[in-house]
Structures are given as C-alpha cells and as structure tokens.
C-alpha positions, 0 to 999 in steps of 0.5 A, a space after each residue: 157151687 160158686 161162692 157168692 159174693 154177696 155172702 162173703 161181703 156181708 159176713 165181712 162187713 158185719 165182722 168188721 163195718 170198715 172193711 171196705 166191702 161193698 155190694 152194687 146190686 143191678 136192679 133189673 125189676 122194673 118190670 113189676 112197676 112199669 110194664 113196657 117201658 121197663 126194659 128202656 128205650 131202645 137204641 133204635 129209637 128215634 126221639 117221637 117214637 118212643 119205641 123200648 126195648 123187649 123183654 127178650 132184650 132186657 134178659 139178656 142184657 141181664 145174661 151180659 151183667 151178669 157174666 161181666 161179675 162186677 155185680 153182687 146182685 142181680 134183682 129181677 121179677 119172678 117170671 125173669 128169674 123162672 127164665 134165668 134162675 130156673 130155665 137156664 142156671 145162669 147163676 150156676 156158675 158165678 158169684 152173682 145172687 139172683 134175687 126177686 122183688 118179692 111184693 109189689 105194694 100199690 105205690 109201684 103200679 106205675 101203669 101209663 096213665 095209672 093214678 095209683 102212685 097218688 094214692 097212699 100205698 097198700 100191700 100187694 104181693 103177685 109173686 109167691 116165694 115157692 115159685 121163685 125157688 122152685 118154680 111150682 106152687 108147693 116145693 120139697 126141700 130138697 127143690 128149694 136151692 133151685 131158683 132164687 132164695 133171696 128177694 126184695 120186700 118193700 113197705 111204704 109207711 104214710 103216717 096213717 095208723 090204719 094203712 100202716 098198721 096193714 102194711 106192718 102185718 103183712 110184713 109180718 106174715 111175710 117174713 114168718 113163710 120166709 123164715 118157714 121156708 129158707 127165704 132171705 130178704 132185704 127190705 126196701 122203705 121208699 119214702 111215703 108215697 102220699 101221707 095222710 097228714 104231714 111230716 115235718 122231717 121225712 129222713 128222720 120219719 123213716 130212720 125211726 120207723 126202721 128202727 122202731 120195726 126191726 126191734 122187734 124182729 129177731 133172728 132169722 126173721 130180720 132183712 140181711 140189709 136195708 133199701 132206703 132213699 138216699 136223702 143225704 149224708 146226715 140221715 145215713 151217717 145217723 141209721 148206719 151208726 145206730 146199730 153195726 148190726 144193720 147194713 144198710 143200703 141206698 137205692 140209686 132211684 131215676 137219672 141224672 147226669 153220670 156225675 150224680 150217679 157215682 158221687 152219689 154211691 161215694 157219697 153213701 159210702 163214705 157216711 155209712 152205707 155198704 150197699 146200692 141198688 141201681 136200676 135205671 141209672 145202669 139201664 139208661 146209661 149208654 153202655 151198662 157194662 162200662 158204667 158197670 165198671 165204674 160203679 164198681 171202682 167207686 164203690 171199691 175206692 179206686 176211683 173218685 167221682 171226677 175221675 170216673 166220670 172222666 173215664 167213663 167219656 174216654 171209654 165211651 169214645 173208644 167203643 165209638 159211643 157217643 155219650 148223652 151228654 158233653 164231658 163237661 155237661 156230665 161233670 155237673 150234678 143235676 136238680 136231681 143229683 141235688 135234691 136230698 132234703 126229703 121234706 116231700 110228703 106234706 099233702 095236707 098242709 095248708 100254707 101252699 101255692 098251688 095254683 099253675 106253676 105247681 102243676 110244672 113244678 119238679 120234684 125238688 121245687 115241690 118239696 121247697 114248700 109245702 103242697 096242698 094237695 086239696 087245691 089241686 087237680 086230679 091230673 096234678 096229683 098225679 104228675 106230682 106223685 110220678 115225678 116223686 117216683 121218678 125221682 126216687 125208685 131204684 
C-alpha cells in the first residue's frame, strides 16, 4: 500500500513542531448534518431554484480531489465511504487517508426548518466503527484494513455539569471500542452551541476544556490531532504551545471571500496550528481543484494570502470561469473572515437588546453584546443559533 501522507506529516510534526508539515483535510461529511443541501448548489442553477447538487455528484468530486493528491484527508460520512472506501479502493492507491464523522451529536442535526441546533447539544452516534472498516456489523481482524480506520469524533461542551458530563462519557466509551478495535481518531470541540449559563471567554472555555480532558486520557486512547474554531492567533498561539505533543487543527467553517479562506489557513499556521479541515469553503468555491491548490501552497509556504488570491482569479479566467466575485471584492475579508472574538455563547445574560434587529442581526453583531435568549422568539433562536453554525462548522 501507498504511504500516507497523513502519517509521514504527523510523525514529523511531533518529531520536531517546526518542520513546516501541515495537513489540509477536505471535509466532504456534510451530508451527516444538512441532508440535501450538502453536496452544494449545483452549477446549474438559477438563483430562485435553489437547486444542489446529487449525491452521485458530490462523490465524484470526492473521486477528483482525491486523484489531484493535494489532500492528506479525505473526511466523509460512513455510507460515502462504504461506496468510495470499501466499494471501489479508491484510496488504494494513493496517499490520501480516508476518514469517517464518526458521531453526529444533536448540534449537527441541520435539518431545513429543524430547531436542534438551538438546543444545547447532546451525544449521538448513527455511524458504527465496524461498518466503517469493514462494512459489516462485526469484522475479523484481518477485515479491519479494508474501509476506513481513522474518523472524526465531536463533542460539544455547554457549561452545563449534566449535559457535559454525558458528553464526556460517551466520549469515553468512544475511545475505549476505538482503542479495542485499531481505530484512530481526531477530535473536533465546536464552540458551545447554547450554553446554560454564561461564558465570559469562549476560546479560553474551550482551551481548558481540551486540556482538562485529554489529561486524563492516555496512550492509544488520545486523538492523533485536534479540531477547533479558529477564534484568532491568541487562543491557538496559547493550545499549541501548551503541549508540543498535541497538534492541533483548525476548521475552516462557512464562506466568505477567497481572501478569508487563505489568510485564515496562513494565519493558523503561523501561530501554531498544523492542521485544517475545510469543508464549504473547498465545496462552494467555483473551482475546487484550483482552490485545492492554492490552499495547498499556502499551507506549505509558497505563497502569501494576496498572491494566492491573485492567482487563483488568474487561473479562474483561464478555464473561463468567472469568479463570484471581482478580484478586488475577493481581496477584502469579509464580517465573516473577521469575526474571531468568540464571545458568543451568553443566552442567559440579562443585559440585551433583543428586540427586532436581534432577530436580523448576524453572527458577529451578536456576539458584540450579550444576548437573552428569554426575550426572544422561537423563530429567532433559531436563526440565531444556525447562522452561529453557519459561520462555524468546517
């Protein structure tokens, strides 16, 4: 079998954190949080048709990222990966590690007109770790190396001792079949999705919480890297130099413009993180090969954010595609690309104007002030809460 590059790079990185090595991970899993609308809008379409891609469609622009190799991870739901993985070797021959989301806890139930993600997050699993590596409910040893046997676990924390005390031990039982079984993991920590009582510093809420948990995890059991928001340079510059032995990895979450994306992976980098995740930034882009690469260049030190940007419209006009945006729109970052201070996550607080404009207000002029979550409607928690994810999931 071929190498993977995944293995070579974290064996690097831990051998020496400045070696350069960094891993880019196309997260083509949304189909475990959005149903139809996952694959994306489909090329075709006309602006009130609201027409997406199928999901023949969405595999085999997996199949096509994953013969470019520019990918060290390819993260997919289980039944994806019963097609790609199991069905047709597709990672047989090349260095790229297929994965699986291995749980999908409630914050992720992105249902149209669902109201889960304004419920503070509970633990779920549909996919089972069996099925992933060999595609039956019970596999022989020897079955193992078959499918996929490395995925995605995700845990939401919600500053609530009962809700996060399940969370934690299902984690727990996670990582013990895991470590039965010759599964690897890497751990995604969103951002609380509807906490219970108020935070007053999210990225610290959360760099404490990984650390606080992983201390008592050891050997085999650990995550070979880390998932996190990207909530600026001071909480990662912080997590990363805590412990060399932890890698740690941002997720790319919703898209903004072209600039966003690459300033944000060289940002990352340059303040500790060896690892990103990006799902519909590389799914909405008008080309995902050419943002592929250039995802890529950056996140090997080839390039600088402008310059990429730059390159990417110049190769966009040469496969006569023309871009979302203008050079110069695509150049600027956007309230999105902007928006680190995760000073979200304060439903109960009492100081709050919630009256109309906190229903249209976005997720960074939210997280200005504090929010209470009492005086508002049904239909604005809601929206609240999905434009938070919106702005967030990888």
């Amino acid at each position: 079998m071929t190498t993977k590059s995944l293995d070579t790079k974290l064996q690097n990185i831990l051998s020496n954190p400045s070696c350069g090595d960094f891993i880019l991970a196309d997260a083509k899993d949304a189909d475990m949080a959005f149903g139809l609308a996952a694959p994306g809008q489909s090329p075709e379409m006309h602006a009130h048709e609201g027409q997406f891609r199928t999901l023949t469609e969405y595999r085999q622009i997996i199949r096509e990222n994953v013969a470019q190799g520019l990918v060290d991870i390819m993260l997919m739901s289980a039944s994806t990966n019963e097609v790609l993985t199991l069905g047709e070797n597709l990672f047989e021959n090349t260095h790229v590690t297929p994965a699986i989301r291995a749980n999908d806890t409630t914050d992720v139930w992105l249902a149209s007109g669902s109201s889960y993600a304004s419920e503070p997050a509970r633990p779920f699993r549909t996919a089972t770790l069996d099925h992933a590596m060999c595609g039956k409910v019970s596999c022989e040893p020897n079955e193992r190396k078959r499918g996929a046997d490395l995925g995605l676990y995700a845990v939401t924390f919600n500053n609530d001792i009962d809700l996060d005390l399940n969370t934690l031990n299902a984690y727990r039982d996670f990582r013990a079949e895991a470590e039965r079984k010759g599964f690897r993991h890497f751990l995604e920590v969103f951002d609380p999705n509807a906490p219970l009582r108020p935070i007053a510093d999210i990225p610290r809420f959360l760099n404490d919480m990984i650390a606080r948990l992983l201390a008592g995890v050891a050997g085999k059991g650990r995550p070979i890297f880390l998932k996190i928001p990207y909530d600026g340079p001071a909480a990662i510059e912080a997590l990363a130099g805590y412990d060399r032995n932890l890698v740690v990895g941002i997720l790319g979450g919703s898209s903004g413009t072209t600039f966003d994306a690459f300033s944000q992976l060289w940002e990352a980098k340059k303040y500790g993180a060896r690892v990103a995740l990006y799902g519909r930034m590389i799914n909405h882009s008008e080309h995902q090969l050419t943002f592929i690469k250039h995802l890529r260049a950056i996140a090997d030190g080839h390039m600088q954010p402008t310059d990429a940007v730059k390159s990417y419209h110049s190769e966009l006009a040469k496969l006569n595609i023309n871009p979302y945006r203008d050079l110069q729109t695509d150049l600027q970052p956007s309230s999105r690309g902007s928006a680190y201070q995760a000073s979200a996550g304060k439903p109960s607080a009492s100081a709050a104007n919630t009256s109309s404009s906190t229903s249209s207000a976005s997720p960074s002029s939210a997280k200005q002030g504090d929010v209470d979550f009492d005086k508002m409607t049904q239909e604005e928690k809601i929206r609240w809460n999905l434009d938070r994810w919106n702005r967030v999931l990888g």
